[in-house]
N, C-alpha and C positions, 0 to 999 in steps of 0.2 A: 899610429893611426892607419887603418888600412886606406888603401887607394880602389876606389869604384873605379875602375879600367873602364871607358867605354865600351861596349858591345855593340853589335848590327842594329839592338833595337834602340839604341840612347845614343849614336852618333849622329850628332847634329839638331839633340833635342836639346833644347834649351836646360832642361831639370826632371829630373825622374825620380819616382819614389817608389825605393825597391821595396818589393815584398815579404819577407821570409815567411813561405807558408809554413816550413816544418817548425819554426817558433811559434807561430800560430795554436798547431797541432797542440805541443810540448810544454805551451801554455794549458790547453785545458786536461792534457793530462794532470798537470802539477795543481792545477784546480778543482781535480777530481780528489786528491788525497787530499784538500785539505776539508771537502763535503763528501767521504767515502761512503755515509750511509742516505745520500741524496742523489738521486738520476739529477742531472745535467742542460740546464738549458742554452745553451752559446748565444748571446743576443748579437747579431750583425745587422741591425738598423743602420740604416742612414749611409748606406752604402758602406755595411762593414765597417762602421766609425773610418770612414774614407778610406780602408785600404781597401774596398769593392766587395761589394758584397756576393757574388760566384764564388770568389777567390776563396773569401772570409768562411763562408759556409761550408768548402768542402774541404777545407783547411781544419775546422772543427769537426766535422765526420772523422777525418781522419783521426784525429786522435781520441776521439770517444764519446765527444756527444750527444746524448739522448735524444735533446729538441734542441728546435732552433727557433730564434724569435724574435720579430720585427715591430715597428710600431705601425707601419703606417700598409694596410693591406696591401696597394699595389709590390711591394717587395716584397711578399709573401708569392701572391700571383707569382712574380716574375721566377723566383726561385723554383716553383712547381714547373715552371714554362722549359727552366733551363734541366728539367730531369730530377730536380733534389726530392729525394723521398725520407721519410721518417716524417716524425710527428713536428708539427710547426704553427705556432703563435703569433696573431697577430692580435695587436688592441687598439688601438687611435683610431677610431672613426667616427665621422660625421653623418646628420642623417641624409639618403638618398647613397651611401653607401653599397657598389654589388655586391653583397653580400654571398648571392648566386655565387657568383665565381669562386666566393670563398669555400662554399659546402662542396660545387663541381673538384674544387682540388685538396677536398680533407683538409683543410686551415682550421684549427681551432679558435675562436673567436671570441674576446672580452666584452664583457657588458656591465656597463657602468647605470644606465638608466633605462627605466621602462621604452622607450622610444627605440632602443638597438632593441632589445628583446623583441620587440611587436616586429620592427624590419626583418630581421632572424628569419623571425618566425614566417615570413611572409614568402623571403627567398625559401626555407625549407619545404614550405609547401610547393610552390612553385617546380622546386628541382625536384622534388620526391625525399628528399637525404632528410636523417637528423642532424641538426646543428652540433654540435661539442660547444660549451659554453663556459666561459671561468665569471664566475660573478667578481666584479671589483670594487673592495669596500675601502672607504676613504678613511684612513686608522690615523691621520694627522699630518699629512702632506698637501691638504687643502689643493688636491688640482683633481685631478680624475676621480674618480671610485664615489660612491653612493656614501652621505657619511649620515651618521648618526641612526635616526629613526628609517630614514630614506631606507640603508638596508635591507632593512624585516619588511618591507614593501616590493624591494628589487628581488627580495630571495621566493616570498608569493607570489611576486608575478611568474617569476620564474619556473617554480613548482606547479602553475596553473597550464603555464606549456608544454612543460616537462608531460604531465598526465595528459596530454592531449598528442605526445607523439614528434611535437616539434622541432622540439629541442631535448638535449643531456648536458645535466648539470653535473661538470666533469670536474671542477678548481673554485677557489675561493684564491684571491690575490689581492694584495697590494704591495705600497712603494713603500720604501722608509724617509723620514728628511733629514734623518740626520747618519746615517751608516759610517757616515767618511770620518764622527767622533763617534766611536763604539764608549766612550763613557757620560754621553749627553744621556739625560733624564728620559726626551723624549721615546731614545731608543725602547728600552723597556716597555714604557707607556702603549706605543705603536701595538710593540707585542702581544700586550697584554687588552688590546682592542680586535687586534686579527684572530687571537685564540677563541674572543668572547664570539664574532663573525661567525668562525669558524661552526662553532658549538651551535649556535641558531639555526645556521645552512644543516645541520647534521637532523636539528631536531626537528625541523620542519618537514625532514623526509629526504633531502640529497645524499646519494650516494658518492663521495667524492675521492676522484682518484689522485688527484693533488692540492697539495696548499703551498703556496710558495710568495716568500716576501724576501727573501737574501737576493740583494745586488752583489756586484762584486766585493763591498768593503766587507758587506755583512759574512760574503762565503766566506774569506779570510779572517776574520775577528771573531765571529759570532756564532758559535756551533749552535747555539740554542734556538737560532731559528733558522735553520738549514730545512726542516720539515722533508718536504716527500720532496721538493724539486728545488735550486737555488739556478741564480740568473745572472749570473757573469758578463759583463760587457767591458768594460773599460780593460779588465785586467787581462782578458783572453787576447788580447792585444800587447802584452805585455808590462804596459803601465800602473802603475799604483796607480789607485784608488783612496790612498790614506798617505800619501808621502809624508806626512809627521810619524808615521808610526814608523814607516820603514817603505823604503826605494821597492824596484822592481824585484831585486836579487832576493832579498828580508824576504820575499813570497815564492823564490824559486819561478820568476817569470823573466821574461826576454822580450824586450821589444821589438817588435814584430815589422817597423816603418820607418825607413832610411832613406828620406827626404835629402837628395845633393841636386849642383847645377852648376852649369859650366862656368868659367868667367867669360865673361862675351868682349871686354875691352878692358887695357891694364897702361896707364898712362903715371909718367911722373908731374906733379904741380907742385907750386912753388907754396910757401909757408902763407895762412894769410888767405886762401883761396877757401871762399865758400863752396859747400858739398849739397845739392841736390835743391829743393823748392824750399825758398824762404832763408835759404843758409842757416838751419840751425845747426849747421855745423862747421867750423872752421880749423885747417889745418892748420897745426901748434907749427910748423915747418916743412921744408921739403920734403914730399913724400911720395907715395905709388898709391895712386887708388884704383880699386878692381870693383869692374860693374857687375853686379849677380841680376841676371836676367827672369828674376819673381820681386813677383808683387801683391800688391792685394786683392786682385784680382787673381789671383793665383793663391790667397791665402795664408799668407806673410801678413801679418795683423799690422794696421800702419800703426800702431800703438808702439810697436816694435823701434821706431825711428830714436834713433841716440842708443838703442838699450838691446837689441836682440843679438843674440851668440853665434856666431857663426866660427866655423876653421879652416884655414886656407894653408894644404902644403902642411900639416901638423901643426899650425898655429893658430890660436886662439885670434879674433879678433872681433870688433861691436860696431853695428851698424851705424854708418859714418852720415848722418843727415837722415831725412823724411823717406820712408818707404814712399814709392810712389804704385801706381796703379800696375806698370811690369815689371820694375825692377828700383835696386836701392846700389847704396853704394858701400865699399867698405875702404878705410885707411889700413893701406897693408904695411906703411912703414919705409923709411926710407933705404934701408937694405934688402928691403924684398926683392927674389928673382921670379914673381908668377909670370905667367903668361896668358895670353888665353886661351881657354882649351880645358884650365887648371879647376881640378875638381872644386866646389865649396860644398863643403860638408854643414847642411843646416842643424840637422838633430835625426839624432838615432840611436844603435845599441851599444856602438863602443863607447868603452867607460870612460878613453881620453879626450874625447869630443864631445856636443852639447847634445843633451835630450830634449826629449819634446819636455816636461818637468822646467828644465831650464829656462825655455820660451813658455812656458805658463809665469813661471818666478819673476821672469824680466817683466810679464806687461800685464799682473796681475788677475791672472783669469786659472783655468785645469787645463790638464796634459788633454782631456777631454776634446776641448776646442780647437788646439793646437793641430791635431789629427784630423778634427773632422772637416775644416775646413781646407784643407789642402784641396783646390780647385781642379775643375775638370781637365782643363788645358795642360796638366800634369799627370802623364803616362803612368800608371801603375804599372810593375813590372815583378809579376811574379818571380822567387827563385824557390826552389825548394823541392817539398814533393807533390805539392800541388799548381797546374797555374789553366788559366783561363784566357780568354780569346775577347775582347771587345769589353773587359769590366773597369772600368774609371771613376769607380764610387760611386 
């Protein structure tokens, strides 16, 4: 198992979660061949699925990119703030949203119901600009997008603005609910409601330059709906998206987020002795316990308490008591020589230590969460061929 040496920028940080940009990169290269006749959208919402989103983004330029795409506007803004050029997506918004800001910086923009359309439109007049606009139809993921009849009402409203200058009606999009089982029924289903979408938007008069519903399961599994643009997020990160079907490696990706942290104290107790708030844990005998200084407030899910993976020194070992709010404890064993100082290894890319996978496994949830929640208070630290100045998700 390799050893994170400290550096200038992690000495005397409690825990650091390295970056590897050029995996990042090497990711959506590898994501590219498996949708070669689809351009590319890199999603780094949510601060780059917590490895930061600067980072995240010019990490995906780098390696070939089309768009990039956020959910919630302000990350879009910010990204334009920070120099990122190329074409960029935003969708989540509510109304009284500035949309202004969004036309001032070229953001192409979702619209799921007549009320974004009318605000749109209102910023487009306002700035002078046409809007870019992707209609978003609700194909049976019951949360955003215009479902059913709603549609053919979202797509005329939309074509009433479109002839009036306001807007361009550039995508038709939706989500899948089931992508992560590429042999659920609904998959199909979804499909066969986006194509019908599609064909209405076409017939009512849009000119459209994308149609795009592949998340990352679908780019991997599901050529048949790759269309003109697929939207990789999970996996551009390096983690499956379908861990039944097949690991990171099964897709030719790398995980990208090597979450370690110091021991802060390493003491011997005797057999017998309760471990952290409420003693649900009790040492079987003499042993060495080592404090890891995260908590959940740092994003160590307390769910993890008795059950999360960690490695100290090349060995395996499981959180000894209740994660607390900064830190947890582990039994390192009655022959342990750590000290403190002594790396712990939470999850990352070497295959002899624990993945982010691993802590989804242990406390019941996706590699998804595991990632995105790693807390501010935790130093991103780019390595690679990309890094960035002030980005912490």
């Amino acid at each position: 198992m390799t050893d994170h040496h400290p550096t200038s920028a992690t000495v005397g940080v409690p825990a650091t979660a390295l970056i590897d940009t050029a995996a990042i990169s090497a990711n959506v290269r590898a994501l590219r061949e498996h949708a070669p006749g689809a351009a590319l959208m890199a999603v780094v919402k949510a601060g780059g699925y917590g490895h930061g989103l600067l980072t995240s983004a010019r990490a995906a330029q780098v390696g070939g990119a089309d768009w990039l795409g956020v959910a919630q506007l302000a990350e879009a803004v910010a990204l334009r703030e920070a120099g990122i050029s190329g074409r960029l997506f935003s969708w989540l918004h509510v109304p009284g949203t500035d949309f202004a800001a969004a036309l001032e910086g070229d953001i192409d923009l979702s619209a799921s119901a007549p009320w974004a359309l009318e605000e749109i439109a209102a910023a487009a007049a306002a700035t002078g600009r046409t809007a870019r606009v992707h209609l978003k139809v609700d194909t049976g993921l019951g949360r955003n997008g215009a479902f059913g009849d709603d549609f053919l009402d979202l797509v005329t409203a939309a074509r009433r603005l479109e002839a009036a200058g306001a807007l361009s009606v550039v995508g038709v999009w939706s989500h899948f609910a089931y992508a992560d089982e590429p042999e659920h029924p609904t998959v199909r289903h979804q499909q066969e409601v986006f194509e019908e979408a599609v064909r209405a938007a076409e017939r009512a008069g849009c000119h459209l330059e994308v149609r795009h519903l592949a998340n990352s399961a679908a780019t991997l599994t599901n050529p048949a709906v790759h269309y003109d643009l697929v939207r990789p997020g999970i996996a551009l990160y390096g983690l499956s998206p379908v861990p039944r079907v097949g690991g990171p490696a099964a897709f030719g990706l790398t995980p990208a987020m090597t979450l370690t942290a110091r021991l802060a104290n390493v003491k011997r107790v005797p057999g017998g002795q309760g471990v952290s708030y409420g003693h649900t844990y009790t040492t079987p005998g003499e042993t060495v316990l080592g404090l890891v200084p995260l908590g959940y407030a740092d994003g160590i899910p307390r769910g993890a308490s008795n059950v999360g993976p960690v490695a100290v020194c090349g060995r395996r070992h499981t959180v000894a008591g209740r994660v607390c709010m900064d830190q947890f404890v582990l039994d390192l064993g009655p022959d342990s020589t750590a000290r403190p100082g002594d790396e712990v290894l939470v999850f990352g890319a070497d295959p002899s230590g624990p993945s982010a996978q691993d802590w989804a496994d242990a406390t019941g949830t996706i590699s998804y969460e595991i990632v995105t929640r790693v807390g501010a208070r935790v130093p991103r630290v780019a390595a690679g061929t990309v890094s960035t100045e002030e980005d912490h998700g």
